[in-house]
LOLUM-22507 format. One record per residue: residue number from 1; x, y, z of N, C-alpha, C in turn. Coordinates in nm, 4 decimals, m for minus. Layout:
<guzas>
- num, n_xx, n_yy, n_zz, ca_xx, ca_yy, ca_zz, c_xx, c_yy, c_zz
- NUM, X, Y, Z, X, Y, Z, X, Y, Z .
...
</guzas>
This chain:
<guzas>
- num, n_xx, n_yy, n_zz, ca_xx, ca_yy, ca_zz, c_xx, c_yy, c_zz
- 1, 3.5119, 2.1157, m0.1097, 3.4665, 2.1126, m0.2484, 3.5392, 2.0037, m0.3275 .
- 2, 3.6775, 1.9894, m0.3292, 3.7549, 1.8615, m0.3933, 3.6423, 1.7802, m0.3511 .
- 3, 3.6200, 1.7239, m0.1873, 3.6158, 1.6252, m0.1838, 3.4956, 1.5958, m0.2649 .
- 4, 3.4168, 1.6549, m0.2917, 3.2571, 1.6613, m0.3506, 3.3312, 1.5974, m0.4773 .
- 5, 3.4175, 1.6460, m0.5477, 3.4550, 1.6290, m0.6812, 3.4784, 1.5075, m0.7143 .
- 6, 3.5912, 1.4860, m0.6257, 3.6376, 1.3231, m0.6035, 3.5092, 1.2439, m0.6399 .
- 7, 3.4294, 1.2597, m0.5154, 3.3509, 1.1185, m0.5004, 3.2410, 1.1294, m0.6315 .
- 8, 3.2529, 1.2257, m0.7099, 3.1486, 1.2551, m0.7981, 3.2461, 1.1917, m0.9386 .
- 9, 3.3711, 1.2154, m0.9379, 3.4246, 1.1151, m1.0404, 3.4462, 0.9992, m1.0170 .
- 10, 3.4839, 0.9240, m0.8822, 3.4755, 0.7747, m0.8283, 3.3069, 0.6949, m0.8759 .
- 11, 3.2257, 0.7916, m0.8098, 3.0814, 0.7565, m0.8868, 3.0566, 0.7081, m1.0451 .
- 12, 3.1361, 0.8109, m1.1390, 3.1208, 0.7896, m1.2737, 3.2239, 0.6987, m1.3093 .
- 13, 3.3559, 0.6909, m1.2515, 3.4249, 0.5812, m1.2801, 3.3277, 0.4480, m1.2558 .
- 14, 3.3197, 0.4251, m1.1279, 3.2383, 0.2965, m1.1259, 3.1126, 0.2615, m1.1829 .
- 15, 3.0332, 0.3506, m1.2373, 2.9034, 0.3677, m1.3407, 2.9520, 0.3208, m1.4620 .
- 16, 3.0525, 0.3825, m1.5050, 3.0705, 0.3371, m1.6548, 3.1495, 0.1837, m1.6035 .
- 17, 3.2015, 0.1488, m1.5309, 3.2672, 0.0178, m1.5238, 3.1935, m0.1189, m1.5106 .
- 18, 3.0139, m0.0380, m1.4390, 2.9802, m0.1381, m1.3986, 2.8845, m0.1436, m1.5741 .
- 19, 2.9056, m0.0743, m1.6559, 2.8512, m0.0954, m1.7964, 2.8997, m0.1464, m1.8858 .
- 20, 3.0361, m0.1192, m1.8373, 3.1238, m0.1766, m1.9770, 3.1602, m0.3148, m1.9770 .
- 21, 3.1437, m0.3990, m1.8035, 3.2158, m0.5278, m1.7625, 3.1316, m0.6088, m1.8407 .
- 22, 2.9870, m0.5771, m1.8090, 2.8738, m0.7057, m1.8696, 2.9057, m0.7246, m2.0267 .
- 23, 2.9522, m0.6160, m2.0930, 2.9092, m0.6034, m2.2434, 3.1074, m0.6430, m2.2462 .
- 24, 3.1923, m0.6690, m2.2147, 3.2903, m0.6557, m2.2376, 3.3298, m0.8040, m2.2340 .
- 25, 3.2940, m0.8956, m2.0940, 3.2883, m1.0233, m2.0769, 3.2002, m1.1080, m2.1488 .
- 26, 3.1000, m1.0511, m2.1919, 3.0341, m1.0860, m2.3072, 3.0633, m1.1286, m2.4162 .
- 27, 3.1476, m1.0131, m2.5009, 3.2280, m1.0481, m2.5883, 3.3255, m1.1670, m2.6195 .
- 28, 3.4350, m1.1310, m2.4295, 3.4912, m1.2301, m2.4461, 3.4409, m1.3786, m2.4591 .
- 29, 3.3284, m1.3747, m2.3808, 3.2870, m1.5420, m2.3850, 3.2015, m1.5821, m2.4525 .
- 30, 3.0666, m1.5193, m2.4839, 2.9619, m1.5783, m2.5620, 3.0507, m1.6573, m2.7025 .
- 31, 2.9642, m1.7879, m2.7296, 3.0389, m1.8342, m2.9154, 3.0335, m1.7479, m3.0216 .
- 32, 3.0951, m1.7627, m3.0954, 3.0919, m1.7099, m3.2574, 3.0509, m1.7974, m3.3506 .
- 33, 2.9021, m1.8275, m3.3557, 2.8869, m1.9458, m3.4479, 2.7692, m1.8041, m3.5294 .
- 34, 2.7852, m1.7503, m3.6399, 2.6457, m1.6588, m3.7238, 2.6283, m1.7526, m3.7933 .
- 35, 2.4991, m1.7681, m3.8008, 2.4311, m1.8147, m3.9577, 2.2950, m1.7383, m3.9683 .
- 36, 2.2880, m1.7713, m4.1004, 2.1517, m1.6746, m4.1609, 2.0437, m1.6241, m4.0648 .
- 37, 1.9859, m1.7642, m4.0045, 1.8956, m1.7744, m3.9128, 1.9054, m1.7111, m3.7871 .
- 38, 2.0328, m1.6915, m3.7521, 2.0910, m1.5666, m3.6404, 2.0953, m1.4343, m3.6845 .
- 39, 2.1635, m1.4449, m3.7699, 2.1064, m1.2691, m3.8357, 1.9845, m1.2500, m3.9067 .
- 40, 1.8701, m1.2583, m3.9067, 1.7662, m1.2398, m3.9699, 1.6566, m1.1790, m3.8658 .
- 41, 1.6243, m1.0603, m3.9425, 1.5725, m0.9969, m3.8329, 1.4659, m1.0105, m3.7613 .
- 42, 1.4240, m0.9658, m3.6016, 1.3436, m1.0366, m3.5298, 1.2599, m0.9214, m3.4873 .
- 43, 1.1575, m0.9198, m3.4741, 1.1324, m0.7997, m3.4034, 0.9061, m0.8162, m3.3549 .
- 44, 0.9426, m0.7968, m3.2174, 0.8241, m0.8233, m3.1208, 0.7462, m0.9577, m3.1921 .
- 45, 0.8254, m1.0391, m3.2160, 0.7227, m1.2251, m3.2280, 0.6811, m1.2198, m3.4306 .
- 46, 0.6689, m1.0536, m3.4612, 0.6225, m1.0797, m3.6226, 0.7009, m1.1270, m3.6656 .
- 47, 0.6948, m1.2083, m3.8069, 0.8207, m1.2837, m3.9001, 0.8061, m1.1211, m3.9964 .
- 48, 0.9020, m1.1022, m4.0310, 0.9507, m1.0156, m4.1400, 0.9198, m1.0315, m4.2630 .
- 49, 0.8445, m0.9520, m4.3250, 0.7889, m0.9876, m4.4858, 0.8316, m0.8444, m4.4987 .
- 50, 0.8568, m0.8195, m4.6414, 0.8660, m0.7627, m4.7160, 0.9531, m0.6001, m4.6341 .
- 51, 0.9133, m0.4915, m4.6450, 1.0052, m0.3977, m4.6559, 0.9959, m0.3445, m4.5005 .
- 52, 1.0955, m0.3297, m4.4421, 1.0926, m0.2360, m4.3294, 1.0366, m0.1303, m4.2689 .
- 53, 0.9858, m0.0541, m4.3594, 0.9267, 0.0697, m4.3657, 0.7507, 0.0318, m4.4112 .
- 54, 0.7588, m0.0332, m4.2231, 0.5587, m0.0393, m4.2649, 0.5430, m0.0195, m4.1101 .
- 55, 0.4047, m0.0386, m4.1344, 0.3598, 0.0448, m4.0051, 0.3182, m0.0365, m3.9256 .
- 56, 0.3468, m0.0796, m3.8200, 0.2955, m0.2069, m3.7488, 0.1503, m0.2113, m3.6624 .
- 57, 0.1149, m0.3115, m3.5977, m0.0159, m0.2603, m3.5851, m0.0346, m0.1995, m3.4610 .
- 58, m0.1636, m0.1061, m3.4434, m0.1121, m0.0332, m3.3282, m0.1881, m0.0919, m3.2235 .
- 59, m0.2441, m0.2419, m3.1937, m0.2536, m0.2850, m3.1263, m0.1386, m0.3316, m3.0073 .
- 60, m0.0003, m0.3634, m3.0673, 0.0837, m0.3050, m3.0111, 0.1177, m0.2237, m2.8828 .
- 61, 0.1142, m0.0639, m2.9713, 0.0980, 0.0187, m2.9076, 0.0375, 0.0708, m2.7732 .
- 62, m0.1016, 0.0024, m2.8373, m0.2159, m0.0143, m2.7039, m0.2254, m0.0440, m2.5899 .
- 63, m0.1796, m0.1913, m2.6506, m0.1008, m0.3053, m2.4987, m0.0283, m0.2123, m2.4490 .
- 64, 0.0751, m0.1843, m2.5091, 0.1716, m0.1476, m2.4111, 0.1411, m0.0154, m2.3256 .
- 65, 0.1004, 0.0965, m2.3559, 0.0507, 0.1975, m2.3001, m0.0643, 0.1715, m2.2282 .
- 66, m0.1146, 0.0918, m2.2626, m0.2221, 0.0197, m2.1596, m0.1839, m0.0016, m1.9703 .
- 67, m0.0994, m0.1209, m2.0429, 0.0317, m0.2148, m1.9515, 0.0580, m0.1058, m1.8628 .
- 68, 0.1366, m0.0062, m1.9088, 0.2370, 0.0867, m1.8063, 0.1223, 0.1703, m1.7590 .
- 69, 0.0350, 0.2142, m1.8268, m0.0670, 0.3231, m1.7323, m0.0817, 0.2171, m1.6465 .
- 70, m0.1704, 0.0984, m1.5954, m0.2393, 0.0647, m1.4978, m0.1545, m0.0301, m1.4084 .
- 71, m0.0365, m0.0176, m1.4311, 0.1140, m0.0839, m1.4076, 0.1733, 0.0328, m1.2853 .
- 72, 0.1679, 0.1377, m1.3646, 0.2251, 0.2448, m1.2448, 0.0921, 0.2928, m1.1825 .
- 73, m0.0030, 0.2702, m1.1907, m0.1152, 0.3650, m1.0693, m0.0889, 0.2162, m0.9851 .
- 74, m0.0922, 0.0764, m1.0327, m0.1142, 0.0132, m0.8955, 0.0098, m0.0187, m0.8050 .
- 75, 0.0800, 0.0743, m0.8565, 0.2396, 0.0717, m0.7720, 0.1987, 0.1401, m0.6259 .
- 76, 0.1068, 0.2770, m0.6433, 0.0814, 0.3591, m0.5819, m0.0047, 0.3029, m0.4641 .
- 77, m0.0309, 0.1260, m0.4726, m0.1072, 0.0948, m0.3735, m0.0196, 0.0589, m0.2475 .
- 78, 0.0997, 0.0293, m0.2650, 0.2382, m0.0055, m0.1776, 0.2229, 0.0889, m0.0652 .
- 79, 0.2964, 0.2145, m0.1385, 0.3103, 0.2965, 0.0075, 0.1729, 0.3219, 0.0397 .
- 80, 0.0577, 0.3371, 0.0074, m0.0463, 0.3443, 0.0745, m0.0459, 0.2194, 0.1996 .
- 81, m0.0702, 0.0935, 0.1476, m0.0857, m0.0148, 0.2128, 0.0541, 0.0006, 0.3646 .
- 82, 0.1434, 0.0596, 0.3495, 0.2625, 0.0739, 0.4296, 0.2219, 0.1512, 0.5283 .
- 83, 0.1599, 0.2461, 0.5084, 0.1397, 0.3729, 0.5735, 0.0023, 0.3487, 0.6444 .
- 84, m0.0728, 0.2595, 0.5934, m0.2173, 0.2411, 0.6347, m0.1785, 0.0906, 0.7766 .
- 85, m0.1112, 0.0505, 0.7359, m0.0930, m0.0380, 0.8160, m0.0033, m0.0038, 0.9415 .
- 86, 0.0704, 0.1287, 0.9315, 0.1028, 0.1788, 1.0973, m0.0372, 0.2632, 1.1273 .
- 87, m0.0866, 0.3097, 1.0750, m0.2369, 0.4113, 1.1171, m0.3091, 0.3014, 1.1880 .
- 88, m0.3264, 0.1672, 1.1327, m0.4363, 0.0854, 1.2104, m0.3360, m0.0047, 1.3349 .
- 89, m0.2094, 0.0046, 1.2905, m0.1432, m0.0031, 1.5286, m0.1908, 0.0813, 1.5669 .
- 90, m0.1628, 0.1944, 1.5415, m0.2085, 0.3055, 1.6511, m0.3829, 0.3366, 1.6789 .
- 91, m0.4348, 0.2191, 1.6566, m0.5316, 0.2227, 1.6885, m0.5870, 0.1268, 1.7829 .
- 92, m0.4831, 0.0367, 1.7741, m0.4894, m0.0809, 1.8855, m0.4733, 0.0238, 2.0402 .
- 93, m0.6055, m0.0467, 2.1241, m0.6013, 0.0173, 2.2294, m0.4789, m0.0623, 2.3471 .
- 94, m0.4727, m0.1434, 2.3194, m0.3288, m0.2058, 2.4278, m0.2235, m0.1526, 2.3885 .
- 95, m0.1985, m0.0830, 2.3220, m0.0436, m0.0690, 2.2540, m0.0012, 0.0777, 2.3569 .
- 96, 0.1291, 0.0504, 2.3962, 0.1784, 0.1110, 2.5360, 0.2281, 0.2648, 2.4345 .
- 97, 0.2447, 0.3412, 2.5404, 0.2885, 0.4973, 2.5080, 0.3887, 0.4963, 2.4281 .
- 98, 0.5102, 0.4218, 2.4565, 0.6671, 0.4260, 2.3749, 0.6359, 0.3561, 2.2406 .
- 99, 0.5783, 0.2651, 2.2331, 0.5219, 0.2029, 2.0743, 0.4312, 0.3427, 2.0172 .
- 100, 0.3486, 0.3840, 2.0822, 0.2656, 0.4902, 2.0401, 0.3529, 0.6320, 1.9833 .
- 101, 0.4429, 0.6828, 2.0353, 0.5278, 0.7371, 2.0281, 0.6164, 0.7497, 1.9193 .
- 102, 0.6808, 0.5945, 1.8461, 0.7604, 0.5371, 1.7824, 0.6830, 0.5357, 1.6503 .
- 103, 0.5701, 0.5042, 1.6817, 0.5088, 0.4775, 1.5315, 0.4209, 0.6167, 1.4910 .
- 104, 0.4293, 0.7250, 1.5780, 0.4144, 0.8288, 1.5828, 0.4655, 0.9153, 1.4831 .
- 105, 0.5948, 0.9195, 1.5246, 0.7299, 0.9244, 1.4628, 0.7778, 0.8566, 1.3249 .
- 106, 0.7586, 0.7748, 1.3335, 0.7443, 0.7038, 1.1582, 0.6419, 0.7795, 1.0545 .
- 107, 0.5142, 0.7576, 1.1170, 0.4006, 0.8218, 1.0263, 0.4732, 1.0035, 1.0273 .
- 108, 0.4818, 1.1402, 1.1430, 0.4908, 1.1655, 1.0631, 0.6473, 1.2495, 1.0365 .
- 109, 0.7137, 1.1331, 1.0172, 0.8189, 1.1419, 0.9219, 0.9140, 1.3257, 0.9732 .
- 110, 0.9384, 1.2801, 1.1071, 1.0517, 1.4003, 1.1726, 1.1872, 1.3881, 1.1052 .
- 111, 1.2535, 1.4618, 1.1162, 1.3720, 1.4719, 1.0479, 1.4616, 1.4177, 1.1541 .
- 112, 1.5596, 1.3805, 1.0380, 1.6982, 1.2883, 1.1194, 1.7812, 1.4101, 1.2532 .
- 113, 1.7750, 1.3862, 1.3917, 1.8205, 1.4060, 1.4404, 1.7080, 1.5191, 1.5611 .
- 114, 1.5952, 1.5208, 1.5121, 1.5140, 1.6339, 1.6028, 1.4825, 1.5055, 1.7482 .
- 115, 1.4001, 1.6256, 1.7961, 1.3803, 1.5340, 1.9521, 1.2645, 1.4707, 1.9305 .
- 116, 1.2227, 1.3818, 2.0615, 1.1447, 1.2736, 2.0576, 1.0084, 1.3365, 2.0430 .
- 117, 0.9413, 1.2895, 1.9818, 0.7492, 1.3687, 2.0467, 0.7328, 1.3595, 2.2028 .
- 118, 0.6550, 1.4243, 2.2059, 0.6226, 1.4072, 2.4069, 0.5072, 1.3095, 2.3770 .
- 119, 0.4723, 1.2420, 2.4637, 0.3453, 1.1918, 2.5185, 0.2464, 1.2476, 2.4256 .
- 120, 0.2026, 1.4008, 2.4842, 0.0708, 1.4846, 2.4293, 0.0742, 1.4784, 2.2670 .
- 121, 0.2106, 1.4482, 2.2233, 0.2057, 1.5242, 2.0278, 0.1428, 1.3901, 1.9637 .
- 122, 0.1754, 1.2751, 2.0273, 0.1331, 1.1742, 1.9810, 0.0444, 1.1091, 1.9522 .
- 123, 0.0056, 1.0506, 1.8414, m0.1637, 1.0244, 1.7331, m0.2162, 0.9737, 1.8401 .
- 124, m0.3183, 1.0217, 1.8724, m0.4678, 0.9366, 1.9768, m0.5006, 0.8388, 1.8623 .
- 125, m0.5074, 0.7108, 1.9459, m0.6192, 0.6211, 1.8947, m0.7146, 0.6712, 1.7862 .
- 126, m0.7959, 0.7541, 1.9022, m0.9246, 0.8855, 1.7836, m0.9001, 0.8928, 1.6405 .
- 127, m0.7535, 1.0134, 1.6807, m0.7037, 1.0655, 1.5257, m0.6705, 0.9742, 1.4373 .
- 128, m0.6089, 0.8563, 1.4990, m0.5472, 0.7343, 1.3728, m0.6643, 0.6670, 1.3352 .
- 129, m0.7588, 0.6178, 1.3795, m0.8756, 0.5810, 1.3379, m0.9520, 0.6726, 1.2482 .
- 130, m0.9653, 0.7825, 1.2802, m1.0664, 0.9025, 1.1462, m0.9356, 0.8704, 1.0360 .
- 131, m0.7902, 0.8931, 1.0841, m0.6962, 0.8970, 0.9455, m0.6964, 0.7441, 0.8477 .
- 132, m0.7379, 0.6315, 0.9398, m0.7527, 0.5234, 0.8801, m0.8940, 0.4973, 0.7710 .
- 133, m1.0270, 0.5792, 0.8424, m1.0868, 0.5781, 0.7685, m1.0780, 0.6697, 0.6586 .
- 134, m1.0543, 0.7697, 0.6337, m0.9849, 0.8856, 0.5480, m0.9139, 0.8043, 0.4261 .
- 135, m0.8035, 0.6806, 0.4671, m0.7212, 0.6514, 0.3867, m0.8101, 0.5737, 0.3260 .
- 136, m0.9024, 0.4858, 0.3747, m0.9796, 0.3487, 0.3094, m1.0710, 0.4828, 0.1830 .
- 137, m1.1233, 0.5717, 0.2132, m1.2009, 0.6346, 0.1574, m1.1034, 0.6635, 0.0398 .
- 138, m1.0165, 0.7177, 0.0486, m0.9312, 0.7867, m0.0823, m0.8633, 0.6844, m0.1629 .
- 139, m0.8268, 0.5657, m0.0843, m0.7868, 0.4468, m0.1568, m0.9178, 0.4080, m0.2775 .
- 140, m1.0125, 0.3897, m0.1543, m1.1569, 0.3493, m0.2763, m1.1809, 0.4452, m0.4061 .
- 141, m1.1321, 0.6130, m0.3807, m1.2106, 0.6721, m0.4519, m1.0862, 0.6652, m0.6130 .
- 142, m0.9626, 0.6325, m0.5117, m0.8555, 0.5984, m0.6236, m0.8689, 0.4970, m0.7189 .
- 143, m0.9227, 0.3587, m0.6238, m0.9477, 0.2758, m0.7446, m1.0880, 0.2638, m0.8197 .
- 144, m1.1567, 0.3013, m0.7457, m1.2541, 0.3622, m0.8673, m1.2300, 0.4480, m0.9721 .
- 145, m1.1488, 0.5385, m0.9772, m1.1339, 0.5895, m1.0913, m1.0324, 0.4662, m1.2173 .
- 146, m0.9469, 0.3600, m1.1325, m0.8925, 0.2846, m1.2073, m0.9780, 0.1905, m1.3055 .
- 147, m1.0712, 0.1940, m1.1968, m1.2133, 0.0693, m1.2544, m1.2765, 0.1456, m1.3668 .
- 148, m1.3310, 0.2670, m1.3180, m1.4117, 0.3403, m1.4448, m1.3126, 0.3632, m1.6231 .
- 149, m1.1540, 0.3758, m1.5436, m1.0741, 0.3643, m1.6504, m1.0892, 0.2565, m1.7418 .
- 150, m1.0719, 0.1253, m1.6642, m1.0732, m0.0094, m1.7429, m1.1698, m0.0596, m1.8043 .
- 151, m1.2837, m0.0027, m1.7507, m1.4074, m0.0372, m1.8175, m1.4227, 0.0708, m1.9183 .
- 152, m1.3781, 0.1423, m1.9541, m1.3941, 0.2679, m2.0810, m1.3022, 0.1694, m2.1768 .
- 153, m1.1754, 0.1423, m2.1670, m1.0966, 0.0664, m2.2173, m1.1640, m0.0409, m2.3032 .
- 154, m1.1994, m0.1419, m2.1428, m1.3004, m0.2607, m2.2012, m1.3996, m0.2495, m2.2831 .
- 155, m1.4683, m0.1341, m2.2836, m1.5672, m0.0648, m2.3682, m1.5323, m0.0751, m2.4906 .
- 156, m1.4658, 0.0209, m2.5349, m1.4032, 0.0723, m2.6409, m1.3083, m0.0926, m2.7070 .
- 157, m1.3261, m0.1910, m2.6749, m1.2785, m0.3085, m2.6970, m1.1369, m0.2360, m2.7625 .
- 158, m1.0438, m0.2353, m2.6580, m0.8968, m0.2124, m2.6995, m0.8048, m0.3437, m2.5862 .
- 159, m0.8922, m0.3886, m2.5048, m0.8607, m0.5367, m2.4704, m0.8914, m0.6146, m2.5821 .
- 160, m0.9341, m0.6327, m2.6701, m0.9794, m0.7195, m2.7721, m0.8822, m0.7703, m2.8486 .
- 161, m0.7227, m0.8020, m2.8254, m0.6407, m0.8543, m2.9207, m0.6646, m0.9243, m3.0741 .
- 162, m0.8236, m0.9824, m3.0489, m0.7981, m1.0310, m3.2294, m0.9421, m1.0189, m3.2425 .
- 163, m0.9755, m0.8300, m3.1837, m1.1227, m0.7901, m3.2540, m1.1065, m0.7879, m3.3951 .
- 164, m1.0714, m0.7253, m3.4765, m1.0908, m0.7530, m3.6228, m1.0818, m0.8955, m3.6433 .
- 165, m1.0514, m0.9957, m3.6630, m1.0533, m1.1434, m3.6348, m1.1836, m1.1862, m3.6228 .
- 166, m1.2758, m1.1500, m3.4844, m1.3924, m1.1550, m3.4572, m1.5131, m1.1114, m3.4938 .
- 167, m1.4653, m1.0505, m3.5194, m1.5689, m0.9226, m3.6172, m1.5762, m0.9694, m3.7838 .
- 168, m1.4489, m1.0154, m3.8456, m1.4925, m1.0531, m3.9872, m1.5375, m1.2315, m3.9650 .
- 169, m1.5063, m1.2731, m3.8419, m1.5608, m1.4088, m3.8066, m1.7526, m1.4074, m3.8297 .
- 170, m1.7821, m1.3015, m3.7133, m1.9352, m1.2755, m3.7491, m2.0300, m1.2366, m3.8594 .
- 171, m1.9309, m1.1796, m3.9536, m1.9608, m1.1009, m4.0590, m2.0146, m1.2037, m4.1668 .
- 172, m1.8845, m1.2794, m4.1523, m1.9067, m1.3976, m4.2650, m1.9978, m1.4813, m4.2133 .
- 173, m1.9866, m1.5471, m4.1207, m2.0521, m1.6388, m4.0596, m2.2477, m1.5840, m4.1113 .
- 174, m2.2631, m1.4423, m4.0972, m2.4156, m1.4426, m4.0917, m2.4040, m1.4225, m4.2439 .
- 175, m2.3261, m1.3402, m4.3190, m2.3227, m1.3695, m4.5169, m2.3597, m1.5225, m4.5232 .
- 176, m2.2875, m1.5776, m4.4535, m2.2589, m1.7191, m4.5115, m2.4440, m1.8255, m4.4758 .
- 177, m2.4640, m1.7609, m4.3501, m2.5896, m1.8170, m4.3275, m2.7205, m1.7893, m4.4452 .
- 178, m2.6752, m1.6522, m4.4207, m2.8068, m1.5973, m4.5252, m2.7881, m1.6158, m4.6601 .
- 179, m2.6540, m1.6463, m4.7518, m2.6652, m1.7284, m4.8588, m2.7155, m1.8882, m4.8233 .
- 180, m2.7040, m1.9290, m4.7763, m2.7568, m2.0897, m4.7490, m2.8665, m2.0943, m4.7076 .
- 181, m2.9292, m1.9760, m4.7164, m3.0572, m2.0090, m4.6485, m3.1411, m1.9316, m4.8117 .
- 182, m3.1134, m1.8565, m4.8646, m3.1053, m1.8232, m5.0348, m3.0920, m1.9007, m5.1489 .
- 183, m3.0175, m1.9629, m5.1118, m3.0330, m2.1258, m5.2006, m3.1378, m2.2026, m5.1789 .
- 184, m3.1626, m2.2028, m5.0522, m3.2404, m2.3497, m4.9668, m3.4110, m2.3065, m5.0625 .
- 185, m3.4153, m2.1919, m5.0271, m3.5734, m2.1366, m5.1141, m3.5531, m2.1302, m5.2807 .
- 186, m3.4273, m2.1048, m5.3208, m3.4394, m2.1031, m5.5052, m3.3735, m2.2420, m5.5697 .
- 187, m3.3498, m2.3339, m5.5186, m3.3178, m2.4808, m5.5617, m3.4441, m2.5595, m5.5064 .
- 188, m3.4819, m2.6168, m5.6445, m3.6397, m2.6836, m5.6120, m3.6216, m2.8528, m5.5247 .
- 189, m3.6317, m2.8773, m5.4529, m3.6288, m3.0215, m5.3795, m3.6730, m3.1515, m5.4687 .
- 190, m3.5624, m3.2404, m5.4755, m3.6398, m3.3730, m5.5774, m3.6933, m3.4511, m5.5113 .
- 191, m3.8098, m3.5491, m5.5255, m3.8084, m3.6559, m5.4696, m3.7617, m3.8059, m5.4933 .
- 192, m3.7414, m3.8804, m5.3730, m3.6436, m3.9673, m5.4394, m3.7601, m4.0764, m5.3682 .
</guzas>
C-alpha cells in the first residue's frame, strides 16, 4: 500500500513540475517591454468597442460546436480503419496458419498472458470476410448519418458565415432595382 502511495505522490510531484517549469521560465525570460497596444484587449479577431458586457455573435458559437461535433465523430474513423484493415489479411488466402493465428489474436484482443488460440479458434477466411463486409456496412451507415447531419446544417444555412451580409445584399440590390426601374416610367424622356 505505501508503495501505491509513493508513486501516486512522485506522479503529482512531477505533474505540478511539469506545469509550473513552462510558466516559471517564462517569466524568467520572455521581455518586459508593456505598452498600450499590448494591454488592450483582444479577444477571438473582434476589435473592442464599447462595453464588455455584450453579447457576441452566436455565429461563433456555431462554428465552434459545429467544428467539435463533426471533429470527434470523424476521429471514430481511425480505429475502425485499424481494425478493418487486420479483418481484410485474414482474408488473404496465402497467408500461413501462424500469421492467421497472430492476427487472430490482435482482433480479438486476449488478455495479457492467456494461451495461444489453437489452429480451430482462429478467424476462417469465411468469418473475416462476412466481418469485413459487416464493417464496410456500419461504417457506411455511420457516415451517412454524418452526411444527413451536414446537410441539415447546410440547410438551415449555419455554414453561411456572412448570411445576414447576403441576405441584406439581395434585399437592397432588388429595392434598389425596383426604385430605378420607378423612376425610369415617372421621369418623362427629353429629346435632344
Amino acid at each position: 500500500m505505501t508503495d501505491i502511495v509513493g508513486h501516486f505522490l512522485l506522479f503529482t510531484v512531477v505533474a505540478i513540475g511539469f506545469l509550473l517549469a513552462p510558466l516559471l521560465l517564462g517569466k524568467l525570460l520572455r521581455p518586459k517591454a508593456p505598452s498600450p497596444e499590448k494591454d488592450a484587449t483582444y479577444e477571438c479577431g473582434e476589435p473592442t468597442i464599447g462595453s464588455s458586457y455584450i453579447q457576441f455573435d452566436l455565429r461563433f458559437y456555431v462554428v465552434a460546436l459545429l467544428f467539435i461535433i463533426f471533429d470527434v465523430e470523424v476521429v471514430f474513423f481511425f480505429p475502425w480503419a485499424a481494425v478493418y484493415g487486420n479483418v481484410m489479411q485474414l482474408t488473404d488466402s496465402g497467408l500461413d496458419l501462424s500469421q492467421r493465428i497472430q492476427l487472430s489474436e490482435q482482433l480479438l484482443t486476449l488478455p495479457a498472458g492467456s494461451l495461444s488460440l489453437t489452429p480451430e479458434m482462429a478467424i476462417t477466411r469465411d468469418a473475416a470476410l462476412t466481418l469485413g463486409w459487416t464493417a464496410v456496412v456500419d461504417v457506411l451507415a455511420f457516415f451517412g448519418v454524418l452526411l444527413v447531419g451536414f446537410a441539415y446544417v447546410w440547410k438551415r444555412g449555419d455554414l453561411d458565415w456572412v448570411r445576414a451580409v447576403a441576405e441584406q445584399a439581395k434585399l437592397s440590390s432588388a429595392a434598389s432595382s425596383a426604385s430605378d426601374q420607378g423612376m425610369r416610367k415617372t421621369t418623362p424622356q427629353t429629346a435632344s
